[in-house]
C-alpha positions, 0 to 999 in steps of 0.5 A, spaced: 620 091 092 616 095 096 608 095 095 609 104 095 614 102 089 609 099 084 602 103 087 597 107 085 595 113 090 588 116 090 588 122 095 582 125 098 580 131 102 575 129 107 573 135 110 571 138 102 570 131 100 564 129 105 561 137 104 563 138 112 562 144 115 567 150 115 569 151 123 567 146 128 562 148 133 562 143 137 557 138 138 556 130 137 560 127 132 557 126 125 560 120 121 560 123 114 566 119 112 562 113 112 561 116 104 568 113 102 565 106 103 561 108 098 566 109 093 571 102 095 568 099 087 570 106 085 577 104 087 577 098 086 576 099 078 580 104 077 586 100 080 588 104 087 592 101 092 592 106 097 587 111 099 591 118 102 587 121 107 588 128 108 587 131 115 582 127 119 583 129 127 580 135 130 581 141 128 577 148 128 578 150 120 581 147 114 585 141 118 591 143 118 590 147 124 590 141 130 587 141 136 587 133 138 592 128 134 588 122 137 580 124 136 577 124 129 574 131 127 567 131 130 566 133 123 567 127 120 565 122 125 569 117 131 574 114 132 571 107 131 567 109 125 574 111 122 577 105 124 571 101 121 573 105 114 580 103 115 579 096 115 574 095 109 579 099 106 583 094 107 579 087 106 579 091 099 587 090 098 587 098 099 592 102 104 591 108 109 595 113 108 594 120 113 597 126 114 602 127 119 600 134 120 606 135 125 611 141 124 604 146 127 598 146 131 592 151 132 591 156 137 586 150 140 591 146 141 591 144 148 598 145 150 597 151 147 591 154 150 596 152 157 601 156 155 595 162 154 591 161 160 599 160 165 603 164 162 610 164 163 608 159 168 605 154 164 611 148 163 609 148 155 612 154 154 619 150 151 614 146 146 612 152 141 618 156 136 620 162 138 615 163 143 618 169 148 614 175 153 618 180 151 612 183 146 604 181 143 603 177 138 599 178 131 592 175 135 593 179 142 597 174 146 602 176 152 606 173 148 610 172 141 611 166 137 612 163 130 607 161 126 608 157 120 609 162 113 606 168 117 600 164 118 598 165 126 593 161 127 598 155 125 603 155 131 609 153 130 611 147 135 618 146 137 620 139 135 628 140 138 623 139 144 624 132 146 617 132 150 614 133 143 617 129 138 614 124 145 608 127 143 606 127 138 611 118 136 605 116 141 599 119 137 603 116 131 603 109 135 595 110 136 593 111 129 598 104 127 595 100 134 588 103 132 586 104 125 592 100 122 595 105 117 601 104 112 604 109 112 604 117 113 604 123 108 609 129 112 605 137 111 610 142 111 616 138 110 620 142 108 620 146 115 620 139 119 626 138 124 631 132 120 633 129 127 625 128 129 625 125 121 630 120 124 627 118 130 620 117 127 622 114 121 626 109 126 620 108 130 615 106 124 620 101 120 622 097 126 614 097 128 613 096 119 618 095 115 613 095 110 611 103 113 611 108 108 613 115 110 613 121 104 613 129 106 611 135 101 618 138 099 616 143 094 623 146 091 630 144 094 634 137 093 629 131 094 634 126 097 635 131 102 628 128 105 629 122 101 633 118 104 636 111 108 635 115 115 628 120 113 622 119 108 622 114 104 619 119 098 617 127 098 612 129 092 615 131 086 613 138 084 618 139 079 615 134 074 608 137 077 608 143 074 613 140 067 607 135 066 602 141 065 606 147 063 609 143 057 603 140 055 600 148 054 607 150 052 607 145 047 614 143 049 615 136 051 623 139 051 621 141 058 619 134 061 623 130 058 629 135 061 625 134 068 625 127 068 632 125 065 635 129 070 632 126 076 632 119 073 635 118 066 642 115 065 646 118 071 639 122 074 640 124 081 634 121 084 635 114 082 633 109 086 628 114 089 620 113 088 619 119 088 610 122 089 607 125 082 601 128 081 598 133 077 593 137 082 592 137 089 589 140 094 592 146 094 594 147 087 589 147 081 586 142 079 588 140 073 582 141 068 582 148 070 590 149 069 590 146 061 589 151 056 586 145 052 582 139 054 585 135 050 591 134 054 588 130 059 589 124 057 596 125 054 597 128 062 596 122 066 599 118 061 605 121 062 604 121 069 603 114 070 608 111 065 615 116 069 619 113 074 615 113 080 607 114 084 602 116 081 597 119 085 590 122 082 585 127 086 580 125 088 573 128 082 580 129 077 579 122 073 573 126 072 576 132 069 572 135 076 575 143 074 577 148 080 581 154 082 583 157 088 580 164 088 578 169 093 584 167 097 580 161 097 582 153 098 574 151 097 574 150 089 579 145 090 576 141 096 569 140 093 564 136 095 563 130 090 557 125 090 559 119 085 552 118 082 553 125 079 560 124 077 558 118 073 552 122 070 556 128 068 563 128 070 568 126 063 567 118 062 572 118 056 576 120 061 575 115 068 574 109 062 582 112 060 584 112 068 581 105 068 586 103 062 591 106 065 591 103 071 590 096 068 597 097 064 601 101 070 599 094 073 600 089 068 607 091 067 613 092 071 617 095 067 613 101 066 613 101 074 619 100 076 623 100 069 629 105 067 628 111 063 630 113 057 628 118 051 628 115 044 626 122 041 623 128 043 621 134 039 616 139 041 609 137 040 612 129 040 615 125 046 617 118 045 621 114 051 622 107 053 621 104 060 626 098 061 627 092 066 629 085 066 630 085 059 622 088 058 621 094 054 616 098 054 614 105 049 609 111 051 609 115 045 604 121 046 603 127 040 600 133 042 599 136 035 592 138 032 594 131 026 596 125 026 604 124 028 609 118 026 615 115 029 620 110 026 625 108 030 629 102 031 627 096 037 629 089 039 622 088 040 621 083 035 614 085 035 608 091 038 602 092 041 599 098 042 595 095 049 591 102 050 587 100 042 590 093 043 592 094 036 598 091 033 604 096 031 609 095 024 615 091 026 619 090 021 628 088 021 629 092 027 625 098 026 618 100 028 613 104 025 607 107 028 602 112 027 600 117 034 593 120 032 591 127 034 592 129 041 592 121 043 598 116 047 600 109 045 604 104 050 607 099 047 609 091 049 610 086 047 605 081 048 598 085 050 596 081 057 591 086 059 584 086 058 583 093 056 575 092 052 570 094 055 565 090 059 558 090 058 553 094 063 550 090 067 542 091 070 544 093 077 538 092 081 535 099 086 534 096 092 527 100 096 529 107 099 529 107 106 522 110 109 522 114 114 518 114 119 519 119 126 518 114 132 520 108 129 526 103 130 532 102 125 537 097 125 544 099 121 546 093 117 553 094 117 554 093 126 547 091 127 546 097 131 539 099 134 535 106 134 530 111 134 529 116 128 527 122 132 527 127 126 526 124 120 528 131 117 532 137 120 538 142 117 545 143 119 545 151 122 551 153 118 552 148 110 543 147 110 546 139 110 540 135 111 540 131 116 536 125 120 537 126 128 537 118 131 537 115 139 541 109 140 537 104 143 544 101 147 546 107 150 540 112 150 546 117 146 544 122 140 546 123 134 545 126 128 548 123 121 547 125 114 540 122 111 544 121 104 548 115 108 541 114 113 538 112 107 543 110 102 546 102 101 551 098 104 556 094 099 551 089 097 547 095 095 542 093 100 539 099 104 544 102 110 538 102 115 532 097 115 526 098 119 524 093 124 
């Protein structure tokens, strides 16, 4: 059994999750990204296996539009801070997966600017799609070429080009030799040439076999993409878009068709473990798509006991709300401060999510077990998971009032592991009672713990003074500076920020002061002053 098979996946935006600048002006390298170390126990509570990272390298805008495969953008920090991430990431047991944003580059991409400043003299004319002299492109070029999805600031690379499929293997190579990631999410998929799938999943699987590959597919048959030769899994939006509108529709006939067709008796993706979520970075989250709140937890209840990977966004275990509006992603990509989320986010839900995962974790059969319906009705849904002689039952009911099921097992007793309640079993039939808008997971033998432990007083360490002049010491490499500006404001976002002189190399810096006077993981000060 693979590991992606029985994982929990958190999926960060970075540059929206560390309240980055919009554009990249250039200028030294900032690490904000640091914040994820911050949130390791967050993860760790909530039982995530792999943190899939966005785009990280340089880029001018939203990521997407790469400039350089092999730095990190200057916006989130260096190479060396984001390998320092990936390897606390893993002594925690968490994966790295990144964002293989291959099918286009942006217009700052150095091959490109070539292309601009050569012109048909330049010998990386063949590396874009469609690129020809015979007319201008919409941005002014003497030349045409392909962007993606009429977007011209996204320019198409031609992947049937040998050299760039070489180009862009070796920057793959660089983030498994430098960063030691585990695996790769594909942007644009769909648009992506089959023979470079094959040769890039050849390469990883014969460096990992353990490596895994997933690309967004947004319609079309999965196992086109899903594959022995290709990916190893694509996001199923499908089921994505079945989980919300069934629950506003109040119709769990649509979901249950969804997830019968793809893996009941007979369904066409079996044997693939396919990537569910129900919001992403580019659709809404899913507290602003439901009609009701109420649903939230009936929503990841479904998500985390269908077959395949659960994936949550990260501030949706909260109910973090956001729309794209004004032709705008920025709602869906906020900056999140964990401390906030933890005084005013939706702790019924999070403390939920936690349950879930602990259950997802405890039982293999609703991880990788079969599906089945054992009855479905418009506001009711009741299915079992099965495997190696295990069967699991989720029972969710959407209705305003208490709903029953009684229906025949050969369990020959049940606990409901979310309430650690006892169910009513008696001569091969069951008998439960599902509460308003609420969920039951059915087991045999309730092997989770799922009560809630006592709070304990957390020490607060002293904040960290700051003091122009002074000499600081950072804890977590045992670096030496010089606070230059205890306060300073970044031109474009007004992040506060403290600019610093390292002692070894003379070099400037600026960091965010959140982090500058923030806690390293013993929640002892980041920085102490010598």
């Amino acid at each position: 059994m693979k590991w992606y098979e029985n994982a929990v996946m958190y999926h960060i935006y970075p540059l929206g999750f560390c309240g980055a600048p919009k554009h990249n002006e250039g200028g030294e390298p900032v690490n904000r990204l640091e914040k994820v170390l911050d949130w390791i126990p967050h993860l760790k509570e909530l039982g995530v296996d792999a943190v899939y990272f966005g785009p990280v390298f340089e880029s001018v805008e939203h990521g997407y539009d790469t400039t350089d495969y092999r730095v990190i953008d200057r916006r989130l920090g260096t190479n060396e801070m984001f390998a320092h991430i990936c390897d606390e990431l893993h002594k925690n047991g968490i994966r790295v997966i990144l964002d293989g944003v291959f099918n286009h580059v942006g217009r700052n991409f150095w091959a490109f600017k070539d292309v601009q400043e050569k012109g048909q003299a330049s010998e990386y004319c063949d590396w874009f799609a469609g690129l020809n002299f015979g007319g201008q492109s919409p941005c002014g070029d003497n030349f045409w070429y392909e962007g993606w999805n009429g977007y011209y600031n996204l320019v198409k690379l031609n992947l049937r080009n040998w050299h760039v499929c070489d180009y862009l293997i070796d920057a793959v190579k660089l983030w498994m030799d430098e960063f030691h990631i585990d695996g790769i999410r594909f942007d644009a998929a769909d648009c992506v040439d089959f023979d470079f799938f094959r040769r890039i999943h050849n390469f990883c699987k014969e460096r990992n076999p353990e490596f895994w590959l997933m690309g967004e597919i947004i319609h079309g048959d999965y196992k086109r993409w899903a594959n022995p030769e290709m990916l190893d899994s694509v996001t199923n939006y499908e089921c994505y878009k079945g989980i919300y509108s069934s629950h506003n529709d109040k119709n769990y006939f649509e979901i249950n068709y969804s997830i019968n067709r793809q893996f009941g008796n007979g369904g066409i993706y079996q044997g693939i473990a396919l990537y569910n979520f129900v919001d992403n970075h580019d659709v809404n989250r899913l507290a602003s798509t439901l009609s009701d709140q109420r649903y939230l937890p009936l929503c990841y209840t479904l998500m985390y006991c269908m077959p395949g990977i659960p994936s949550i966004y990260y501030g949706s275990e909260y109910g973090v709300m956001g729309r794209h509006e004004n032709n705008s992603d920025d709602g869906l990509r906020p900056c999140l401060d964990l401390d906030d989320l933890n005084r005013s986010g939706n702790l019924d839900l999070y403390r939920y999510l936690v349950k879930l995962g602990r259950i997802y974790h405890a039982y293999p059969a609703l991880r990788t077990g079969s599906y089945y319906t054992v009855e479905v009705r418009n506001r009711q849904l009741l299915f079992a998971k099965e495997q190696d002689g295990r069967t699991v039952y989720v029972a969710l009911n959407l209705e305003d009032c208490p709903s029953e099921f009684r229906f025949g097992t050969h369990v020959p007793s049940l606990v409901d592991v979310i309430s650690g309640q006892p169910v009513q079993v008696e001569n091969g039939g069951a008998w439960i009672r599902v509460a308003p808008f609420s969920a039951m997971i059915l087991v045999e033998d309730d092997i989770v713990n799922n009560t809630e432990p006592e709070t304990e007083a957390v020490a607060v360490p002293e904040p960290t003074v700051l003091e122009a002049g002074a000499k600081y010491r950072d804890v977590l490499d045992g670096t030496v500076c010089e606070l230059l500006q205890p306060s300073a404001r970044h031109a474009e976002t007004q992040e506060e920020l403290v600019v610093y002189r390292k002692e070894q190399d003379g070099s400037v810096w600026a960091m965010p002061k959140s982090i500058f006077t923030g806690t390293a993981h013993d929640n002892q000060p980041r920085f102490t002053k010598l």
